[in-house]
N, C-alpha and C positions, 0 to 999 in steps of 0.2 A: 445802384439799387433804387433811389427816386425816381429814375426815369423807365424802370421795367415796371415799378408800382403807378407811376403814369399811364402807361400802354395795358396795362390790364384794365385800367377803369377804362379805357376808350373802348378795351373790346366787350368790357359787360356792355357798357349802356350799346353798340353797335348792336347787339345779339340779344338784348334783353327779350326782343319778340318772339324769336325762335324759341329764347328757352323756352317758354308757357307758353307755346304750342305741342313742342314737347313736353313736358308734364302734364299739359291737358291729355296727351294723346295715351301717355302711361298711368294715369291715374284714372282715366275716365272720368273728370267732373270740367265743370265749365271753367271759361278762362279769368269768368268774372268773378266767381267763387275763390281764387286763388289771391293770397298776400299779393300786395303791392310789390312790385320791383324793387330791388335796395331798401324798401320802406319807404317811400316816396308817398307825397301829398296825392288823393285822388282825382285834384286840379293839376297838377305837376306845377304848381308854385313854392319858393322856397324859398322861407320867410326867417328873418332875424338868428341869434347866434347858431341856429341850426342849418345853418345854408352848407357851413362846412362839414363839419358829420355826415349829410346828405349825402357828401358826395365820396365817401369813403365805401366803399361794398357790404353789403352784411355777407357773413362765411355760410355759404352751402350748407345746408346739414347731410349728414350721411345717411344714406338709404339704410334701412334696416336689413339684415343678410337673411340668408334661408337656411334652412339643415343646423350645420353642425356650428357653422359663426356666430347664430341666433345668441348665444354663450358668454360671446363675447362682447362686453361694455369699454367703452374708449380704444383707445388706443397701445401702439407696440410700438417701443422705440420710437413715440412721437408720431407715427405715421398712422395713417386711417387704416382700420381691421381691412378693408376692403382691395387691397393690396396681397393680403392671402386667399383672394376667391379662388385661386387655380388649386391651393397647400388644403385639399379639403381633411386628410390625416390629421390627430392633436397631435402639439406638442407633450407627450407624455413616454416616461421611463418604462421597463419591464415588470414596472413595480404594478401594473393595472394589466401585466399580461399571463406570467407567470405566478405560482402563489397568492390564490385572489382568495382572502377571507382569514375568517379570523382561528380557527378551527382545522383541524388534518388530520387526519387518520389511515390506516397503513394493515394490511393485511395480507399475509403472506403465506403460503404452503410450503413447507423445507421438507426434502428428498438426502436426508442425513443417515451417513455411517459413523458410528461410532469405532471407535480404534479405544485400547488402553494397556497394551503389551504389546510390545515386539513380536516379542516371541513365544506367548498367549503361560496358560501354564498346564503341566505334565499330571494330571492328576494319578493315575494309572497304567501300568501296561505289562506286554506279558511276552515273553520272548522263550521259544523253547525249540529244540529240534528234537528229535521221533522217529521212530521206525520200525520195520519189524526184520529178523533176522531168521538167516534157513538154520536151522537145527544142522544139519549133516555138515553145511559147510564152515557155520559159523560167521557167514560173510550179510553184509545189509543185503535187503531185498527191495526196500522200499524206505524212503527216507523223506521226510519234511520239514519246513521250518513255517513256527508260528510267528507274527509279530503283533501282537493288537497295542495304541493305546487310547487312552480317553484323555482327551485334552479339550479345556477351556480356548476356544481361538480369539486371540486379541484382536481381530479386526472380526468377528462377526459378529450381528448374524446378520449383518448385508443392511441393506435401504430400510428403513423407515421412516414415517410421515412426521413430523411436528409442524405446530403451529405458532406464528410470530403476529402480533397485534402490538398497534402502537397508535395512542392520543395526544394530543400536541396542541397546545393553545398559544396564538401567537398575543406576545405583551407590547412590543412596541421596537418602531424602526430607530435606530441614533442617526447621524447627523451624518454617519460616515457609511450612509446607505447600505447598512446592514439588520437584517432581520432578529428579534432576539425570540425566545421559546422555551415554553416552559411544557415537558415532555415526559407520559411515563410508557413500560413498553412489559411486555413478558413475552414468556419464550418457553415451549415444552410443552407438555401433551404427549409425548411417545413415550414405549416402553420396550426398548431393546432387550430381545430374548434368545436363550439359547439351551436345548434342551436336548440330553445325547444319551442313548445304551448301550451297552458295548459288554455279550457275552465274552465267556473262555472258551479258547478254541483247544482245548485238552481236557480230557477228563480221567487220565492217570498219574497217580502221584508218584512214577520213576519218572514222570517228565516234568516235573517241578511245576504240576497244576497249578490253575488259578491265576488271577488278575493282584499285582504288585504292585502298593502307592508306592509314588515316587519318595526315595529316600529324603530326597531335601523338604517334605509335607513331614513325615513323622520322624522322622530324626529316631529312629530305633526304638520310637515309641510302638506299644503294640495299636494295631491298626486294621484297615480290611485284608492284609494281607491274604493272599491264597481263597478271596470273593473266587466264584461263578462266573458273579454279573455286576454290572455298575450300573447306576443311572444317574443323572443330577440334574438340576433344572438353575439355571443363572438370568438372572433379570434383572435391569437398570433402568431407573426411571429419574428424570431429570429435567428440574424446572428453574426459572428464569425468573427474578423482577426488576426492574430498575426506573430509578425517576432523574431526569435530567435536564439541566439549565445548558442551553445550544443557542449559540449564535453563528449566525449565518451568513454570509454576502450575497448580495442581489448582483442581477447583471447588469451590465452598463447599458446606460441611457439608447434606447431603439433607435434606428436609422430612419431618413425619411428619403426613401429610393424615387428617382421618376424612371418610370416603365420607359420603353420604347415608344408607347401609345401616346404621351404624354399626360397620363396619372402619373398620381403620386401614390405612393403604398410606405408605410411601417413596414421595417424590419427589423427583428432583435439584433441584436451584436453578440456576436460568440465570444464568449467570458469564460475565463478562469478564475473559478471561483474559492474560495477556503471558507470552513469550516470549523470549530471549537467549542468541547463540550464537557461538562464536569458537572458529577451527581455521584446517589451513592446507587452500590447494585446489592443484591440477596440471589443467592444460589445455594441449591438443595438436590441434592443426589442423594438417593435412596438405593441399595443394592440388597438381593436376596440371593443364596446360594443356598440349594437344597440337593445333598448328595447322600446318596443310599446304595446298600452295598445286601446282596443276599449270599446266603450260604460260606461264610465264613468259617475257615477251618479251626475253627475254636482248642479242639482236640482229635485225637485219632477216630474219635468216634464219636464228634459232635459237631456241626455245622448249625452256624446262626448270620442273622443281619445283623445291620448296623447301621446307621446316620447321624451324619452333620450336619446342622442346621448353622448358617451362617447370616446376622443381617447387619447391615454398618447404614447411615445415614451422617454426612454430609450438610452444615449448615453454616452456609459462609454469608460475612454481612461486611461491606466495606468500600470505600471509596474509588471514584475512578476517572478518569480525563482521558480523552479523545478527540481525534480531528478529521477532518477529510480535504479531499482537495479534488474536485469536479471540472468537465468539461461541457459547458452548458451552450444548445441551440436554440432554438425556436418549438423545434420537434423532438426535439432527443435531451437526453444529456448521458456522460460516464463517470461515475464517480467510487473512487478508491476512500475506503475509511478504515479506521481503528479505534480500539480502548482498549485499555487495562489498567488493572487495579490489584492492588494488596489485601486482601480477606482475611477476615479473621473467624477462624473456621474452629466449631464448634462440633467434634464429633463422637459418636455415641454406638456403640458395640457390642449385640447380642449374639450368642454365641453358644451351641449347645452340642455335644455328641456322648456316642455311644456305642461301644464295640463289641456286642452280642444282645442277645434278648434276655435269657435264663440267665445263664453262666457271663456275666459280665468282666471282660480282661480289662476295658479300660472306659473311662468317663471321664467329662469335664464339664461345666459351665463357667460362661464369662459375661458381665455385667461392667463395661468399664465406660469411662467416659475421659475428653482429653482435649486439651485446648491448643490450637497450632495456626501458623500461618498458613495463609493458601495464597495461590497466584489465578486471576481471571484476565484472559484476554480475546478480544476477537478481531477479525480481518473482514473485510468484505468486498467484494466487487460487483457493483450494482449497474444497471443499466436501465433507461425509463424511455420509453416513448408515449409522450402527452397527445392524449385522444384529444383532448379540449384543455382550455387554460387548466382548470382545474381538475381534470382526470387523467391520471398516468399508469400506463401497465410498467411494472416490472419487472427484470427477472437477474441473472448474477449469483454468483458463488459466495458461500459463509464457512468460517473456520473457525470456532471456539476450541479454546486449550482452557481447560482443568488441571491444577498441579500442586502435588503437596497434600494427597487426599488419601484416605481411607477407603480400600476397596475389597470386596468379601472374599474373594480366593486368595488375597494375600493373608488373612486373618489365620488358615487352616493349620494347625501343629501337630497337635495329638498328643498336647502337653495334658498327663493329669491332672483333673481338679484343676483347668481352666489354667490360663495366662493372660494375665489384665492387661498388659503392655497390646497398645493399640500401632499397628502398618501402615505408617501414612505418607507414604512414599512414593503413592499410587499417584496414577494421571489419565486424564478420559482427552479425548479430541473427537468432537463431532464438527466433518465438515462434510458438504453438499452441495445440490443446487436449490433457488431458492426461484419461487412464481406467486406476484401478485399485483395488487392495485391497492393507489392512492388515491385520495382528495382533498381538496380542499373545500369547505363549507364556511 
């Protein structure tokens, strides 16, 4: 080691002139204007306990860098910054690539059907055959059969629009480079409708005229029996809140690639990421059934209306925990999620009919209210491609389940003077597709 520290001092002092001609030549000022060599006497005499120190080197200083190194003070691993002039990319995570701010928000259009029966329900109908007969032979001449009926369908009335919005403030990263969040979100805006008439296709009483509720509605109570005509009108409206504490995983630390070219370029690393989330939700279904009936065969010689007015409302409030699990790129990512939760479902049941106008065969009102569990859960498969660090379109399929709920067509009896005992056995499923964009702010 003493004798390479030897042959470096021979080659400064050998070189010293070259050097400051070069530095005169990159700095542009005179040779005279520049420090002394080693710090040397401007006599070159080298006088008392300093003769030795003299002859030790003073250390080069490091040029100042340009762009992106300017940043950088001392050293890496001991070695001078000037070592990475080719490495012009930072050293830096996806944490300044993806997710950039403190702030997010999320806005979404959902293309949702609702479902809430199999097999929907049978409100009315009318089954009869007819015909007419020759006198002389006594034999049919002409023969048909009726069938009408009026039924509620549990999967219509087809597509409609809702709206999903969500605000999200980020609190802080832990240690084990994951993001934490503190989030609220709602959901709903639409109003699934369904609205049907349905004449008698007979108007002789040897053919057992008129439109027939379904036995299992009135249970031999008197009813629209032997109607004309029906109509009814069924509407679901249902909304969404929820506020949620979510933590999240970042992707692993970026790649530093060299081209072909020889750049260097940042690249993300594809991560599989998890998710975990627990807050409380509020859900609210509101339902209206409105069912009217004309020309009811009251008596042999009296025909009247009649209607059911049916409304139930739905108010569930209760905790819930979910997760996901994500396949994250640079440009994209796929991510699979869920939650559910326990409700405690508060529900409330208006209730009115009436089975003639004048001549009244039967009435009821109900006023009840009734405390029950409920079940909320959802699924989702989302998919994003990031226009910019912080802008992502969306799009993916959603599937909320509702269970354990009170719904107006199961309400219908034709029990006199009302039946307080509330149906809540009911369940809603709206699933769809879903379109939107995110940010970060």
């Amino acid at each position: 080691m003493k004798n390479i520290c030897a042959l470096l001092v021979v080659v400064q002092l050998a070189t010293a002139g070259v050097a400051a001609t070069a530095q005169e030549s990159e700095l542009g000022v005179a040779a005279s204007e520049l420090p002394p060599a080693m710090g040397l006497p401007a006599d070159g005499a080298i006088e008392g306990p300093a003769a030795a120190d003299a002859l030790t080197p003073a250390p080069e200083p490091i040029a100042a860098g340009e762009g992106e190194l300017d940043q950088f003070d001392g050293s890496l691993l001991g070695e001078p910054m000037r070592m990475l002039a080719e490495c012009t990319p930072l050293f830096e995570s996806s944490g300044t690539w993806l997710r950039r701010g403190f702030w997010f928000g999320e806005v979404d259009y959902m293309m949702t059907n609702r479902s809430w029966d199999k097999h929907g329900v049978r409100l009315a109908g009318e089954f009869a055959i007819g015909g007419a007969t020759d006198p002389a032979t006594d034999t049919a001449i002409e023969r048909f059969v009726v069938s009408n009926t009026l039924n509620l369908e549990g999967h219509s009335p087809g597509a409609e629009g809702v709206g999903r919005v969500k605000l999200g403030r980020f609190l802080f990263r832990d240690s084990r480079n994951r993001d934490h969040f503190l989030e609220a979100a709602w959901w709903g805006g639409g109003s699934f409708e369904q609205a049907v008439a349905l004449e008698s296709g007979t108007a002789s009483a040897a053919l057992d005229s008129g439109l027939q509720v379904s036995d299992f509605l009135d249970r031999v109570n008197a009813s629209f029996d032997g109607a004309q005509a029906m109509n009814y009108f069924y509407e679901n409206q249902s909304n969404s809140a929820e506020v949620n504490y979510e933590v999240r995983q970042r992707m692993d630390r970026d790649q530093l690639v060299l081209q072909p070219s020889g750049e260097w370029v940042r690249a993300a690393t594809p991560t599989r990421t998890l998710s975990f989330l627990t807050g409380v939700r509020y859900v609210n279904l509101r339902e209206l059934l409105d069912w009217n009936s004309t020309d009811n065969e009251l008596t042999t010689t009296r025909e009247e209306g009649g209607f059911y007015h049916v409304t139930t409302e739905n108010n569930m409030l209760g905790p819930q925990i979910g997760g996901s699990v994500s396949q994250e790129t640079a440009r994209w990512s796929l991510t699979l999620s869920g939650k559910a939760g326990g409700m405690w479902n508060r529900i409330d049941l208006n209730s009115d009919f009436q089975v003639g106008e004048q001549t009244i065969r039967n009435s009821g009102r109900t006023n009840s209210e009734e405390d029950d569990l409920a079940f909320v859960g959802e699924a989702e498969l989302l998919g994003k491609w990031h226009l910019r660090p912080n802008v992502s379109l969306r799009g993916g399929f959603n599937i909320l389940l509702v269970d354990s709920i009170a719904l107006a067509p199961h309400q219908v009896n034709f029990i006199p003077g009302g039946f307080t005992a509330i149906a809540n056995s009911g369940d809603s499923v709206f699933f769809g597709g879903t379109l939107g964009v995110e940010s970060y702010w």
